[in-house]
Biopython code that builds the backbone (N, CA, C, O; Angstrom):
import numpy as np
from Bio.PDB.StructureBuilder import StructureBuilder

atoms = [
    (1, "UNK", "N", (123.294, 104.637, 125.774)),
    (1, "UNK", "CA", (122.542, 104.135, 124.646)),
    (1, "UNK", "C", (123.086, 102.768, 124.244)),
    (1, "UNK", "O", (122.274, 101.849, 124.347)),
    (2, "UNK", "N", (123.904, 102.561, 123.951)),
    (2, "UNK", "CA", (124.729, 101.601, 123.255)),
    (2, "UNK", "C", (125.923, 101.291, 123.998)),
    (2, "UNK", "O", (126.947, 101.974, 124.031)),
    (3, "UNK", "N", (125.664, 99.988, 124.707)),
    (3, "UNK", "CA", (127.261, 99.252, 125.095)),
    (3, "UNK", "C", (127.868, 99.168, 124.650)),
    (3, "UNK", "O", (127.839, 98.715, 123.506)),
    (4, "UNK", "N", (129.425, 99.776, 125.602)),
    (4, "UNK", "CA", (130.508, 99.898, 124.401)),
    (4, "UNK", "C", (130.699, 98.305, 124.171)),
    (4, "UNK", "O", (130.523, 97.866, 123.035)),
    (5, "UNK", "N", (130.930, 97.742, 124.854)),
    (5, "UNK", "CA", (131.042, 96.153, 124.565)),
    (5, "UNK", "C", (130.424, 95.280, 123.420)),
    (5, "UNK", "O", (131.082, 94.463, 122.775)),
    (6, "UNK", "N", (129.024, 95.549, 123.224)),
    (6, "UNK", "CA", (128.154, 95.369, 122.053)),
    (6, "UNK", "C", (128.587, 96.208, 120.819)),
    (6, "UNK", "O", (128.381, 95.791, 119.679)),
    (7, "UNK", "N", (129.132, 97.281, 121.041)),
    (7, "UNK", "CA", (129.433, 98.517, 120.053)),
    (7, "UNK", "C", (131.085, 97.803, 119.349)),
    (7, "UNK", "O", (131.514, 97.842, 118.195)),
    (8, "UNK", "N", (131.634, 97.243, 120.504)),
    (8, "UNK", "CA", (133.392, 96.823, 119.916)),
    (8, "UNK", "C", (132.374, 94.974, 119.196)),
    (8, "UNK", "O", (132.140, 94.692, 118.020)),
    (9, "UNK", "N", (132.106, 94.322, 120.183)),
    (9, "UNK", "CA", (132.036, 92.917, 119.486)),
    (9, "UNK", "C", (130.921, 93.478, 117.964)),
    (9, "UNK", "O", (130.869, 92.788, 116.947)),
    (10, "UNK", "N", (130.474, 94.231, 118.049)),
    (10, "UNK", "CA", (129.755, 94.266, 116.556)),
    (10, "UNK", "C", (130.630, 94.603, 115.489)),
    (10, "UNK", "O", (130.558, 93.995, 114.421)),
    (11, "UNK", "N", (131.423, 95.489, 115.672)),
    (11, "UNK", "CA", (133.127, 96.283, 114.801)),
    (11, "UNK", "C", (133.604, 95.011, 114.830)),
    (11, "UNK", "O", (133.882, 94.683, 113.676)),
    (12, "UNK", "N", (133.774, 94.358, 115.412)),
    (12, "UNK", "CA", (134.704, 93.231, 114.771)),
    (12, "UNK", "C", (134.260, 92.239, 114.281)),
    (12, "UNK", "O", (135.033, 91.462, 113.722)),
    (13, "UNK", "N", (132.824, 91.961, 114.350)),
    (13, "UNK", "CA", (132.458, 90.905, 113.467)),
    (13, "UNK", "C", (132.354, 91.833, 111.932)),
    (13, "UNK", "O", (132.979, 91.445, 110.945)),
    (14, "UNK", "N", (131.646, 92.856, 111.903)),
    (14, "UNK", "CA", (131.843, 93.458, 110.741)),
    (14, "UNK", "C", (133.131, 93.263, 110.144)),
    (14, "UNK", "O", (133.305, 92.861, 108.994)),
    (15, "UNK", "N", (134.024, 93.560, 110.964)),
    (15, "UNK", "CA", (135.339, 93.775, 110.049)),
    (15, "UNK", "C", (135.557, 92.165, 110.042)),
    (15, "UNK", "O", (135.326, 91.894, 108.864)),
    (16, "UNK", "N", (135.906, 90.808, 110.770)),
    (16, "UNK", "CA", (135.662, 89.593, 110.108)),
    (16, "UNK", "C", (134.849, 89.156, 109.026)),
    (16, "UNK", "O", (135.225, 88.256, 108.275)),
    (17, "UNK", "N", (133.556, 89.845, 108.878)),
    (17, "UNK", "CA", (132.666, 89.661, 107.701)),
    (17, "UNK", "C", (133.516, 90.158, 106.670)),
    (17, "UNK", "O", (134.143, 89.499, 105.840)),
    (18, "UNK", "N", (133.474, 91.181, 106.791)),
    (18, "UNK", "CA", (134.270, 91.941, 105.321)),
    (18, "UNK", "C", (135.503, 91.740, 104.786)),
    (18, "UNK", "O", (135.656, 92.020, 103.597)),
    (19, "UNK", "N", (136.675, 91.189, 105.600)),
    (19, "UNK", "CA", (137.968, 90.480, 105.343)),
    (19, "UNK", "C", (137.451, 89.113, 104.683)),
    (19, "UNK", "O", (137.618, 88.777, 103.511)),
    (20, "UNK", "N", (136.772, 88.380, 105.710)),
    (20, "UNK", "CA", (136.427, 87.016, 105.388)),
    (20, "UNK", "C", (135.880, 86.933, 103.992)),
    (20, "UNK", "O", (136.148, 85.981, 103.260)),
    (21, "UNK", "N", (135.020, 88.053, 103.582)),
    (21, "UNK", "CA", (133.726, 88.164, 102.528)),
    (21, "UNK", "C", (134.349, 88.537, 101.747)),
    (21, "UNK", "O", (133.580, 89.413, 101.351)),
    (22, "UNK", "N", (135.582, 88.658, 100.827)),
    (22, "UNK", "CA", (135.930, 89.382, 99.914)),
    (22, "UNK", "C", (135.837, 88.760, 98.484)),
    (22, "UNK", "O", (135.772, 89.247, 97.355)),
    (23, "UNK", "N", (135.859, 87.199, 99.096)),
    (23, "UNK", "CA", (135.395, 86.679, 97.809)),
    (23, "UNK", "C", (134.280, 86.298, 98.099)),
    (23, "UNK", "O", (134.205, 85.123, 97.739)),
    (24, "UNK", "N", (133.174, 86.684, 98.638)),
    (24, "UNK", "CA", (131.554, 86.451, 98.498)),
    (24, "UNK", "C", (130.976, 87.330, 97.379)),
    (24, "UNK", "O", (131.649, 88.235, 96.886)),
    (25, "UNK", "N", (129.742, 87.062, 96.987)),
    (25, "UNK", "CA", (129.103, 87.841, 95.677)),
    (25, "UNK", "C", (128.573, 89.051, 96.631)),
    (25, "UNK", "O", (128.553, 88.895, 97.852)),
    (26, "UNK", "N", (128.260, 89.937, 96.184)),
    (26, "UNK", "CA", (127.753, 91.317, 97.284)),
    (26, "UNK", "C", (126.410, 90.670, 97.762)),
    (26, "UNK", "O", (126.060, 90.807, 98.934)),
    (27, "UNK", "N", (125.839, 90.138, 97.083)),
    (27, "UNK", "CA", (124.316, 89.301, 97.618)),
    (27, "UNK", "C", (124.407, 88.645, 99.046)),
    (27, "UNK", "O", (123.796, 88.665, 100.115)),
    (28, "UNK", "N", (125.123, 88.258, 98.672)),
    (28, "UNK", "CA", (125.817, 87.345, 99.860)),
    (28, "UNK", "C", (126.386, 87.506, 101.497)),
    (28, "UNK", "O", (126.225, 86.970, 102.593)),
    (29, "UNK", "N", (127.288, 88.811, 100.759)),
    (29, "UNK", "CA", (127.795, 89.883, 101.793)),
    (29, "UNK", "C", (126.491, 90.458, 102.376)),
    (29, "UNK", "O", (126.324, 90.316, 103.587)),
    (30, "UNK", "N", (125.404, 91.186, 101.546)),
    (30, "UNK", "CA", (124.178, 92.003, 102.548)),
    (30, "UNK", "C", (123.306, 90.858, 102.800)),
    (30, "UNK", "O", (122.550, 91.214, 103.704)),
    (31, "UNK", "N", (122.999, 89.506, 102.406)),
    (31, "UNK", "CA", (122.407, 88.542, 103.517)),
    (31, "UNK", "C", (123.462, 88.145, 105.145)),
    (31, "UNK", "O", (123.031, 87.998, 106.289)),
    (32, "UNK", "N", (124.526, 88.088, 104.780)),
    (32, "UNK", "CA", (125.499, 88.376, 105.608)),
    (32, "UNK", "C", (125.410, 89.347, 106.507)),
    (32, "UNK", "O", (125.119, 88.768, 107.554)),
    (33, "UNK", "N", (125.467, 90.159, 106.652)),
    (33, "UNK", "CA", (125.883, 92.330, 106.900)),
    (33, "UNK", "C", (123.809, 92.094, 107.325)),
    (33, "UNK", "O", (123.578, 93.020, 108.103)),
    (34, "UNK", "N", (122.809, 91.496, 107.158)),
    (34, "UNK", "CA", (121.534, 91.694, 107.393)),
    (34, "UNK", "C", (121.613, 90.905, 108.798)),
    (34, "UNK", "O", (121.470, 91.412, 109.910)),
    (35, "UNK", "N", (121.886, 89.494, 108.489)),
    (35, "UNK", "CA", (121.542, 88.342, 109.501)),
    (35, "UNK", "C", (122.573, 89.013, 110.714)),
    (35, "UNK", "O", (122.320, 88.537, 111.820)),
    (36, "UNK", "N", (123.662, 90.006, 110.711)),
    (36, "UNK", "CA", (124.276, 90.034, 111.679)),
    (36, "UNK", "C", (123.990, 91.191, 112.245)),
    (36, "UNK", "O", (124.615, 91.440, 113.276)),
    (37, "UNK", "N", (122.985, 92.217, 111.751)),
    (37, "UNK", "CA", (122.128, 92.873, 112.514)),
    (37, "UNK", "C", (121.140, 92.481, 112.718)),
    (37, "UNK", "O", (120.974, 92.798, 113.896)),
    (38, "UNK", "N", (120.163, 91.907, 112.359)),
    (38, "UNK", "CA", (119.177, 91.609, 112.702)),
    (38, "UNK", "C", (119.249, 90.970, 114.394)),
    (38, "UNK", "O", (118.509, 91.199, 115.350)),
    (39, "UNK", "N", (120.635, 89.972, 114.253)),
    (39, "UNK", "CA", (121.461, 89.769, 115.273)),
    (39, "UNK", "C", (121.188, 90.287, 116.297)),
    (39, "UNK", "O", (120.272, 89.967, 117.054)),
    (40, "UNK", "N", (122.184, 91.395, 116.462)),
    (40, "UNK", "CA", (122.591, 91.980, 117.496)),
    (40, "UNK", "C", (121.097, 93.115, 117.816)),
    (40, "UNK", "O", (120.757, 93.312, 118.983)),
    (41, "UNK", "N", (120.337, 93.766, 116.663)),
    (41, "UNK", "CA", (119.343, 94.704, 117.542)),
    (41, "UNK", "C", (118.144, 93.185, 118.196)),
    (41, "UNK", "O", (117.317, 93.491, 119.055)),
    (42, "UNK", "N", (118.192, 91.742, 117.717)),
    (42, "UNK", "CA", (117.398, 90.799, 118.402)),
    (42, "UNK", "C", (118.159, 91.153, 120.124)),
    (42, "UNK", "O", (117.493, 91.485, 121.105)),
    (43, "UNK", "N", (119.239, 91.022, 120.108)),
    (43, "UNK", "CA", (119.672, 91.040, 121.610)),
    (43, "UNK", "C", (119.762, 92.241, 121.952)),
    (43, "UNK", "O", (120.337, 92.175, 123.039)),
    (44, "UNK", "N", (119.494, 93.704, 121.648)),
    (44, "UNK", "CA", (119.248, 94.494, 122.272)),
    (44, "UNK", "C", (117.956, 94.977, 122.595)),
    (44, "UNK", "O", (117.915, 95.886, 123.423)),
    (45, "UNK", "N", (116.741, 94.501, 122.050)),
    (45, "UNK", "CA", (115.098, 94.249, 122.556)),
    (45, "UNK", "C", (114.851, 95.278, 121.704)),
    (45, "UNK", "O", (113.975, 95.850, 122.353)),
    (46, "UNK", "N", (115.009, 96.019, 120.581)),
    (46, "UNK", "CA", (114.611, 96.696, 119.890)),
    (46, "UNK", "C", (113.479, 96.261, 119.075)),
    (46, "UNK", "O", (113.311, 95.194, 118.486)),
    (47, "UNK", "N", (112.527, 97.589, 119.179)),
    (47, "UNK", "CA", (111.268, 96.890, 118.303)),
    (47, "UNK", "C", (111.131, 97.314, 117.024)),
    (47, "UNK", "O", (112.076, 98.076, 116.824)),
    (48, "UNK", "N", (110.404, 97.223, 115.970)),
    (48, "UNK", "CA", (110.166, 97.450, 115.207)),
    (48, "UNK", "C", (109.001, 99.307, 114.625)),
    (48, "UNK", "O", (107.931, 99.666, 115.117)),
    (49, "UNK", "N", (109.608, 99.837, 113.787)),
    (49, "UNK", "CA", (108.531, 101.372, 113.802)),
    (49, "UNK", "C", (107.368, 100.680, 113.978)),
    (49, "UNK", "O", (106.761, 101.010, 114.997)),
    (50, "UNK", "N", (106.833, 99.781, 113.280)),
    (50, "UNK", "CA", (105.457, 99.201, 113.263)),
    (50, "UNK", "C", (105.089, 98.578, 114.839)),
    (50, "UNK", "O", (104.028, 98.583, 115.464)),
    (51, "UNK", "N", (106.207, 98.141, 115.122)),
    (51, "UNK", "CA", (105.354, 97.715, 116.547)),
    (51, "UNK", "C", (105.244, 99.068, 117.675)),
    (51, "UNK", "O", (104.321, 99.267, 118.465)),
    (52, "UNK", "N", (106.031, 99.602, 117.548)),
    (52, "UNK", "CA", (106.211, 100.957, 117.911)),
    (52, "UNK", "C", (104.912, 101.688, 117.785)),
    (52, "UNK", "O", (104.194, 102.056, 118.715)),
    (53, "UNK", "N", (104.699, 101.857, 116.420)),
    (53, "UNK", "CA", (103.255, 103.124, 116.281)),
    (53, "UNK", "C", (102.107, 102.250, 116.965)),
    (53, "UNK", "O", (101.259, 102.511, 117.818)),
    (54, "UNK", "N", (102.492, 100.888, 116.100)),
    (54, "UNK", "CA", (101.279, 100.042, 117.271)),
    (54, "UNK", "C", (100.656, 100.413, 118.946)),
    (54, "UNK", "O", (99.603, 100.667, 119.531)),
    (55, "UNK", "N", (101.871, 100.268, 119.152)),
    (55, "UNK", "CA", (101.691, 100.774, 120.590)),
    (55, "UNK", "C", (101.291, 101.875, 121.385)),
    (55, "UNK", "O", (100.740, 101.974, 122.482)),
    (56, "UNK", "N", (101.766, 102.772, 120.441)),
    (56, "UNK", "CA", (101.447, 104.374, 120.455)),
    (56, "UNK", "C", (99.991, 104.313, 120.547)),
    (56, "UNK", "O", (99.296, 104.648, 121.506)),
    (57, "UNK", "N", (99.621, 103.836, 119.409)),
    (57, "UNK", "CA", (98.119, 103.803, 119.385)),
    (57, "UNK", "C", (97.132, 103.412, 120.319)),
    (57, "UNK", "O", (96.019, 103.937, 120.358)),
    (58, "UNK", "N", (97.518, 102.470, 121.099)),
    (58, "UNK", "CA", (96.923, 101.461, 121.755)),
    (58, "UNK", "C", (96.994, 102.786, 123.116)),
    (58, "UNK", "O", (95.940, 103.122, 123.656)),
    (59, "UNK", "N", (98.149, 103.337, 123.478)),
    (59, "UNK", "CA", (98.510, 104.122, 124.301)),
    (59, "UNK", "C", (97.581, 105.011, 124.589)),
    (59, "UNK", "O", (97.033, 105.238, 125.668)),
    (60, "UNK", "N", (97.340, 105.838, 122.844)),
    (60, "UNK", "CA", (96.730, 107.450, 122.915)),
    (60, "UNK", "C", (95.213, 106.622, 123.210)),
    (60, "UNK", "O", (94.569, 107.387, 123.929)),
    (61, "UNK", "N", (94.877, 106.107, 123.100)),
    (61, "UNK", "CA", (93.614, 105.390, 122.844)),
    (61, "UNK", "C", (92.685, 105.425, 124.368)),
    (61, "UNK", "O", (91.546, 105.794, 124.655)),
    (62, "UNK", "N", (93.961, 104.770, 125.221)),
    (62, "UNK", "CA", (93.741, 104.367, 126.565)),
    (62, "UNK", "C", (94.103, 105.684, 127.622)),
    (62, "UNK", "O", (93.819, 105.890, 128.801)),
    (63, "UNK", "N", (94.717, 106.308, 126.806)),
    (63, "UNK", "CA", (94.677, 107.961, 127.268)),
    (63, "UNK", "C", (93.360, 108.623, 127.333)),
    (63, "UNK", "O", (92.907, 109.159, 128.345)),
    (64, "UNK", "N", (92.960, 108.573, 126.545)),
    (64, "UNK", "CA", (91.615, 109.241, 125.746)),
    (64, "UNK", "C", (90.005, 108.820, 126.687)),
    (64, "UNK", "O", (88.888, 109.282, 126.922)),
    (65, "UNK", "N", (90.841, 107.672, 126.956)),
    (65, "UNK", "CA", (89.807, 106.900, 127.615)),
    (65, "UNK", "C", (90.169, 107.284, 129.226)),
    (65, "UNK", "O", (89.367, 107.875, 129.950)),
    (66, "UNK", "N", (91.066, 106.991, 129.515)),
    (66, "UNK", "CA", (91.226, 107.493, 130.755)),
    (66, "UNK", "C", (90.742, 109.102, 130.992)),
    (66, "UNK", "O", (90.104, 109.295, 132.027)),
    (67, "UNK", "N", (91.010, 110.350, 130.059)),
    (67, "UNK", "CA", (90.625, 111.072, 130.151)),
    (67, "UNK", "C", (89.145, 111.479, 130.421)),
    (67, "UNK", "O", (88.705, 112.471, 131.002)),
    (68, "UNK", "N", (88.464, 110.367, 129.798)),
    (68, "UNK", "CA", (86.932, 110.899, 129.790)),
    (68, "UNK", "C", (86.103, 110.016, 131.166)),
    (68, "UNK", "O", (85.007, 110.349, 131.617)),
    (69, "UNK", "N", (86.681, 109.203, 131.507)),
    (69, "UNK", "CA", (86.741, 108.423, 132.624)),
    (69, "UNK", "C", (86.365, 109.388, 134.008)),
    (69, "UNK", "O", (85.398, 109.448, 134.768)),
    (70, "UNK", "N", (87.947, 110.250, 133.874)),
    (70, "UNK", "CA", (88.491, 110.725, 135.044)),
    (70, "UNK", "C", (87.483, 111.912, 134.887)),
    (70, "UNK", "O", (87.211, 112.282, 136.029)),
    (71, "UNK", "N", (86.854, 112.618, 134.026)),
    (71, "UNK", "CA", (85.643, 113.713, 133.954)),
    (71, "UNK", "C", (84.323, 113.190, 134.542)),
    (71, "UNK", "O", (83.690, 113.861, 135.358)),
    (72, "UNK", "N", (83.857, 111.809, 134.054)),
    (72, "UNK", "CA", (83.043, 111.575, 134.334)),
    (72, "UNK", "C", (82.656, 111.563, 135.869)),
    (72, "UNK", "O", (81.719, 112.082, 136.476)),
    (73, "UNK", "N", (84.065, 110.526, 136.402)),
    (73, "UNK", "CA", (84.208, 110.478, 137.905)),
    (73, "UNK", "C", (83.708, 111.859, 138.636)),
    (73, "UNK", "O", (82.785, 111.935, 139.447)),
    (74, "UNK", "N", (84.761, 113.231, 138.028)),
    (74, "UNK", "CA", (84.583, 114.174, 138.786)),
    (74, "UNK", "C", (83.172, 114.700, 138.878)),
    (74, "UNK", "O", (82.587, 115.258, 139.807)),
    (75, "UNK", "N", (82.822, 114.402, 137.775)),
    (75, "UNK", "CA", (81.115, 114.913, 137.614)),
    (75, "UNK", "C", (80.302, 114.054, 138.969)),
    (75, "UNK", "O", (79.407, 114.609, 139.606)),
    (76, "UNK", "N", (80.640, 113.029, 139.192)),
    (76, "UNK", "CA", (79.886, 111.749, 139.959)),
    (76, "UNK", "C", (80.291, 112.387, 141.863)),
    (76, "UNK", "O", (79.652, 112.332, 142.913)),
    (77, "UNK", "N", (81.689, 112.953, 141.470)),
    (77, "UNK", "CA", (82.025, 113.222, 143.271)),
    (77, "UNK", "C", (81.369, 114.265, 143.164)),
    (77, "UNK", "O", (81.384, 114.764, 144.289)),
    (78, "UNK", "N", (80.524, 115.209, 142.168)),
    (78, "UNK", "CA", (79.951, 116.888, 142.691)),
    (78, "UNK", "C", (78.616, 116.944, 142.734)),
    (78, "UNK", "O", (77.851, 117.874, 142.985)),
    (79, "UNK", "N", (78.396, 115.551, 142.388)),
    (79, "UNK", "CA", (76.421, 115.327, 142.575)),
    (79, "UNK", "C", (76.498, 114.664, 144.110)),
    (79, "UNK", "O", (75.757, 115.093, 144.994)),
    (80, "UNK", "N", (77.358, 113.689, 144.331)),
    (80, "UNK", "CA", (77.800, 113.317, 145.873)),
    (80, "UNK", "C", (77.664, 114.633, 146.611)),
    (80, "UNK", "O", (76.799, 114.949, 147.428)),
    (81, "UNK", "N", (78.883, 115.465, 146.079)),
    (81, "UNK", "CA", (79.464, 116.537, 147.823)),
    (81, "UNK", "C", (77.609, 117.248, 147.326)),
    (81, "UNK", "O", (77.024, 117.585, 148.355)),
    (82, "UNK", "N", (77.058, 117.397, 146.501)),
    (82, "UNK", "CA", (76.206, 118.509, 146.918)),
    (82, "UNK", "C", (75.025, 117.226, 147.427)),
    (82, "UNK", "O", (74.598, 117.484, 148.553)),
    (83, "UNK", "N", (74.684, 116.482, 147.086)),
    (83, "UNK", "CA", (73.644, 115.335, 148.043)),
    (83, "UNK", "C", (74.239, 115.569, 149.939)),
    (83, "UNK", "O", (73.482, 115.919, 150.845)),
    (84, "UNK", "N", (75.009, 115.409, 150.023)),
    (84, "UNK", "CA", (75.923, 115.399, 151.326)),
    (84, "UNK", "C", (75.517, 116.904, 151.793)),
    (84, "UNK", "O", (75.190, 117.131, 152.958)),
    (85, "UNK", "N", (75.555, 117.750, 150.955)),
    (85, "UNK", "CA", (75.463, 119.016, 151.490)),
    (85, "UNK", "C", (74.355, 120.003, 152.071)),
    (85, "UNK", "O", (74.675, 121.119, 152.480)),
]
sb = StructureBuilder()
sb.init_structure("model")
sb.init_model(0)
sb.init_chain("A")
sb.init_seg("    ")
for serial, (resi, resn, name, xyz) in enumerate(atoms, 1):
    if name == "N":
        sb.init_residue(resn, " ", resi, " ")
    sb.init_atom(name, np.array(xyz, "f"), 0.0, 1.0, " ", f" {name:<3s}", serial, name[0])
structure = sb.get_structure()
C-alpha cells in the first residue's frame, strides 16, 4: 500500500513541521500540516471520493450498456443460426 520510504520521508517532515512550528499560530501549522499532504497524496496519484464516484458512474453506466448490447447481439446470432438452418 504505502512505501515505506514515502511513509519515513513523510514522519519526518511532519516531525520538522512540528519542531520547526512551535512558534507558528495553529492556523498556520494546519495550512502547513494541509499543503504537506496535499503534497505527498499529489505524488502518490490519489484521487479524489468525487472523482472516484465519478467514475464509478461512468463505469456502471457502460456496464449496463454493454449488458444490453451483448443480449441484443445474442438475439441477432439465433435469427442467423436458425436462417442458416
Amino acid at each position: 500500500m504505502f512505501n515505506p520510504k514515502t511513509l519515513h520521508s513523510l514522519t519526518e517532515q511532519f516531525s520538522n513541521l512540528f519542531l520547526n512550528g512551535a512558534h507558528e499560530s495553529q492556523d498556520q501549522l494546519k495550512r502547513n500540516v494541509r499543503a504537506l499532504l496535499d503534497s505527498t497524496f499529489t505524488k502518490l496519484n490519489v484521487v479524489s471520493r468525487d472523482e472516484f464516484e465519478a467514475q464509478e458512474t461512468v463505469l456502471n453506466k457502460t456496464r449496463s450498456k454493454l449488458e444490453v448490447l451483448e443480449k441484443q447481439l445474442s438475439e441477432l446470432e439465433k435469427v442467423i443460426n436458425k436462417k442458416d438452418a
